[in-house]
KOLKOL-124843 format. One record per residue (C-alpha): residue number from 1; chain; y, x, z. Coordinates in steps of 0.5 Angstrom, whole numbers, always signed. Layout:
N
NUM,A,Y,X,Z;
...
//
This chain:
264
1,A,+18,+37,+17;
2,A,+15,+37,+24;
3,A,+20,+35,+30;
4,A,+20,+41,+36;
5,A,+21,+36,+43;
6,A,+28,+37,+43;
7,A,+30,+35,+37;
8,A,+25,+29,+39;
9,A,+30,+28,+45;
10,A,+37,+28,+40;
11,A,+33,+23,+36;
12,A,+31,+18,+41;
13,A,+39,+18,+42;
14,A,+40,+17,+35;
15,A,+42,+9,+33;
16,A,+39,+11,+25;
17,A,+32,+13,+22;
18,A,+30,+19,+20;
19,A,+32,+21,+13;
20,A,+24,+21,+10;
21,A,+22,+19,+2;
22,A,+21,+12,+6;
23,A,+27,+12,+9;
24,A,+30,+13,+1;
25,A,+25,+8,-2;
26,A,+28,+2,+3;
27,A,+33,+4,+1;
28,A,+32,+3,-7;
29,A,+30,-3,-5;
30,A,+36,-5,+0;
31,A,+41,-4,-6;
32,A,+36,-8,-11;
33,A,+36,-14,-7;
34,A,+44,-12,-5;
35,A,+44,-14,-13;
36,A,+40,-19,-14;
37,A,+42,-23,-8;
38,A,+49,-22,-10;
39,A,+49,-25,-17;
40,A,+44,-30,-14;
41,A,+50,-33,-9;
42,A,+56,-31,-14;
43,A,+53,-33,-21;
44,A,+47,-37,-19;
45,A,+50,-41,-13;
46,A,+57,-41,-18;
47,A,+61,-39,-11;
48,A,+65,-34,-15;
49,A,+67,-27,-12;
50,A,+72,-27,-8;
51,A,+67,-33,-4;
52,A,+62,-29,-5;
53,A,+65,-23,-1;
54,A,+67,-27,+5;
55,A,+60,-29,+6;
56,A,+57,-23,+6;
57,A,+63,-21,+9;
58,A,+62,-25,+15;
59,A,+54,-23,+15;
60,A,+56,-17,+14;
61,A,+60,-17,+21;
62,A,+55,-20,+25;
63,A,+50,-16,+23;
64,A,+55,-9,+25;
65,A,+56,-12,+31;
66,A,+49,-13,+34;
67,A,+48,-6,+31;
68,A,+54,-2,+34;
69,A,+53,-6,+41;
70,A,+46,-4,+41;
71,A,+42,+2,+45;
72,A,+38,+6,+41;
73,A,+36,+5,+34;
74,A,+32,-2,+31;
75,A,+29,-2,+24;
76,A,+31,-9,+24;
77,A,+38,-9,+26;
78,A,+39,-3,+23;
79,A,+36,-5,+15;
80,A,+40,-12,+17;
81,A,+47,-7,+16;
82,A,+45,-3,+10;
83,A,+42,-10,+6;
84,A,+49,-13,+8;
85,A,+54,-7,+6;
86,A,+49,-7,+0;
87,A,+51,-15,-2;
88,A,+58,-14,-1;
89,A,+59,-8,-5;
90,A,+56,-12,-11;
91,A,+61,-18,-9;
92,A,+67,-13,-7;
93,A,+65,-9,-14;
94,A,+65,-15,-19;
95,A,+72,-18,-15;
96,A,+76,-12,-17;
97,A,+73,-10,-23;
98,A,+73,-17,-26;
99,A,+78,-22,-22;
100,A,+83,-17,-21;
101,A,+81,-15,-27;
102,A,+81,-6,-25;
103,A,+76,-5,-29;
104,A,+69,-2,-27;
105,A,+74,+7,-29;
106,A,+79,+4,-25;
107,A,+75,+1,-19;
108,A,+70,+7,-19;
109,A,+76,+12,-18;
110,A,+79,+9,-12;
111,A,+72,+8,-9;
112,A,+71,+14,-9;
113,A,+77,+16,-7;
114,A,+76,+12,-1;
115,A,+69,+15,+1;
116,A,+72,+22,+0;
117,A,+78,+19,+5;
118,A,+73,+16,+10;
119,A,+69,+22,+10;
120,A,+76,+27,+11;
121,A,+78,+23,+16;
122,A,+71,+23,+19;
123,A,+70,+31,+19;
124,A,+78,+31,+23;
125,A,+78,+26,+28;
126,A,+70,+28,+30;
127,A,+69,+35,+28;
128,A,+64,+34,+23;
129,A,+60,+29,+19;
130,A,+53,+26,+22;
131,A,+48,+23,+18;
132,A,+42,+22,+23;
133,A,+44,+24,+30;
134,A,+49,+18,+31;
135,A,+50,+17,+38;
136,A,+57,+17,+40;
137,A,+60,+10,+38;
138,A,+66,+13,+33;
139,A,+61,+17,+30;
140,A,+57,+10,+28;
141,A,+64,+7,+26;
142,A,+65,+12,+21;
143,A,+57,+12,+19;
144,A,+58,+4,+17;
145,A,+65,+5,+14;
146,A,+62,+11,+9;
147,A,+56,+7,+7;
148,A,+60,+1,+6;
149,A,+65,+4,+1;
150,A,+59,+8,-2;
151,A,+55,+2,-3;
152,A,+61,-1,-7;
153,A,+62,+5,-11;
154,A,+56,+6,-13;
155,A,+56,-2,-15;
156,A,+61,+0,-19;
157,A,+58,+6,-22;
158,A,+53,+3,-25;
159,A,+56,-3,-28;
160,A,+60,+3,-32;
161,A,+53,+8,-34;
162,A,+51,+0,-36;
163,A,+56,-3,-40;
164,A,+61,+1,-41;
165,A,+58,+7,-44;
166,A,+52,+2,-47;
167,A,+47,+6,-43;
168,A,+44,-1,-42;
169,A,+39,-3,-36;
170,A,+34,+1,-36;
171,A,+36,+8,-39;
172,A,+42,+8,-33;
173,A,+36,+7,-28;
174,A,+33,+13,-31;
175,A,+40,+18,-32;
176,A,+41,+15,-23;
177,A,+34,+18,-22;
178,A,+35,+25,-25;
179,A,+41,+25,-22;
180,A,+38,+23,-16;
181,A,+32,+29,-16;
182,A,+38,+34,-18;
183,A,+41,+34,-11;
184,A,+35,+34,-8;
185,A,+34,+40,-13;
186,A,+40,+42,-10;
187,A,+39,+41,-3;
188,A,+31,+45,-2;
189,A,+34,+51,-7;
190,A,+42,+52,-5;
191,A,+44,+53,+2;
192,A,+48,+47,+1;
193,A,+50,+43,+7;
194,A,+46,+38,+9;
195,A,+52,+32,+9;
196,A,+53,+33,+2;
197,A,+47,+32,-1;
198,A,+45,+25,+3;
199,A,+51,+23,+1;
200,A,+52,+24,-6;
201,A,+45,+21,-6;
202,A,+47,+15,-1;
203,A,+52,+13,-7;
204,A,+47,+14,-13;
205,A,+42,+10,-10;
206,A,+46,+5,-9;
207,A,+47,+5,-18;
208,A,+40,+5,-19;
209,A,+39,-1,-13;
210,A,+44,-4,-19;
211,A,+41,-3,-25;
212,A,+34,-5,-23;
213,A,+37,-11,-20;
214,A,+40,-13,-26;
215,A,+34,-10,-30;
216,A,+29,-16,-27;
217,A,+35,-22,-27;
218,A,+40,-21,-34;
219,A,+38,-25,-39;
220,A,+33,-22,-44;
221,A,+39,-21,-49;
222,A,+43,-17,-45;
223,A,+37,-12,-44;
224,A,+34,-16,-37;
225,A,+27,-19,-35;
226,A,+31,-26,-34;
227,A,+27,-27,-27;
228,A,+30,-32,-23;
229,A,+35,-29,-18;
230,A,+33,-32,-11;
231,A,+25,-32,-13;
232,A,+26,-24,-14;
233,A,+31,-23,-8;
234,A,+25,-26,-4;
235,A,+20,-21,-6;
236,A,+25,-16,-6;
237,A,+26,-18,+1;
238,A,+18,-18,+3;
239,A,+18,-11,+0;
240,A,+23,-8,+5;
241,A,+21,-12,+10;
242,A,+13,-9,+10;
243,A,+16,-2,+8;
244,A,+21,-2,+14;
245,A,+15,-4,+19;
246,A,+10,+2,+15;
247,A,+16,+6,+16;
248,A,+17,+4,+24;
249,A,+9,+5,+26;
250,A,+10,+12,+23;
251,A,+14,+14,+26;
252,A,+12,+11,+32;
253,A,+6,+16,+31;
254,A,+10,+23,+30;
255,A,+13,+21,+37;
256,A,+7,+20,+40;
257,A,+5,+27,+37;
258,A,+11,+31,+39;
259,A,+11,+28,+47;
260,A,+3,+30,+46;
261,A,+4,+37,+43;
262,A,+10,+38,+49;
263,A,+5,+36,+55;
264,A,+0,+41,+53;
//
């Protein structure tokens, strides 16, 4: 869809991307590599879950803080957060469900409870819910808030489809994908508000990131590839890292052309 000039202007002001098929690639891979770094520091490093929170915690911290006191939107600044929401959330997720012993139903409830809470809360206090045009500095407390529970969800959605159902690795990523494409099914077909669906889609990413983490890392009787977790977590990171530059120039060039077309 090609931007008019003003709704370039409300763009410019915006502090997050505009929501294209990249913007959901980098996405994937931000979940994945919030799987695999995860396991890598928890599992790998044996710091443990509760440690391993407080470490992504504190990254995560720092990283909101250069986001939210910034102007404008930075790629960089920007995917730093998702990346971390994502890291916590695997290490968030694996503390409730297997340290305090909730279990992946009990955890996913309360999550998404709390993503359905935080929205509620969102939609009172500001008068409705944004997902591309953040601006105003409430508005981005509650966008990170959201993305951080979601995030957490989702970690524990997928261990669920995987294990508790017995899906495994693979099929789980395959049932995320469909759901995945039924809400934007969902989203070109209905009427639908356009919150729901973006969303619905943030949470489901978030398993699928899981499952394919964990389809490059467990070990081969558990289903995985048994890929070493700080070497994937690096090329994972590399992936993003270009996909975030590609997605950055382009667009760079659709400003161009709208401030183009605008001075005709």
């Amino acid at each position: 869809m090609l931007m008019n000039k003003n709704d370039a202007a409300v763009q410019a002001l915006s502090k997050v991307p505009q929501v294209t098929l990249m913007f959901w690639a980098i996405k994937i891979l931000a979940t994945t590599l919030g799987e695999t770094g995860g396991d890598a520091v928890t599992m790998s490093m044996k710091l443990g879950y509760a440690e391993g929170s407080l470490i992504f915690l504190a990254f995560f911290a720092v990283a909101l803080l250069f986001q939210v006191f910034s102007e404008g939107y930075h790629p960089a600044r920007y995917w730093a957060v998702v990346a971390a929401t994502t890291t916590v959330g695997t290490t968030m997720s694996d503390y409730l469900d297997r340290t305090l012993g909730l279990g992946y139903v009990n955890s996913s409830a309360i999550l998404l409870l709390g993503v359905l809470l935080v929205l509620f809360a969102w939609s009172r206090i500001m008068g409705k819910i944004e997902f591309e045009d953040i601006a105003d500095r409430r508005d981005e407390i509650f966008y990170w808030l959201t993305i951080l529970v979601s995030n957490t969800l989702g970690t524990a959605l997928g261990d669920f489809v995987a294990d508790d159902l017995g899906l495994g690795f693979q099929l789980g990523a395959l049932l995320f994908s469909v759901l995945i494409v039924a809400v934007a099914i969902a989203y070109y077909k209905t009427g639908i508000s356009p919150n729901i669906p973006f969303w619905a889609a943030y949470v489901l990413t978030r398993p699928l990131g899981a499952t394919l983490g964990d389809t490059l890392t467990k070990p081969l009787a558990h289903g995985g590839l048994a890929l070493d977790r700080i070497s994937s977590s690096l090329v994972i990171l590399a992936l993003m890292v270009v996909a975030i530059m590609l997605n950055h120039r382009a667009g760079q060039r659709r400003a161009v052309a709208v401030a183009t077309d605008g001075s005709r």
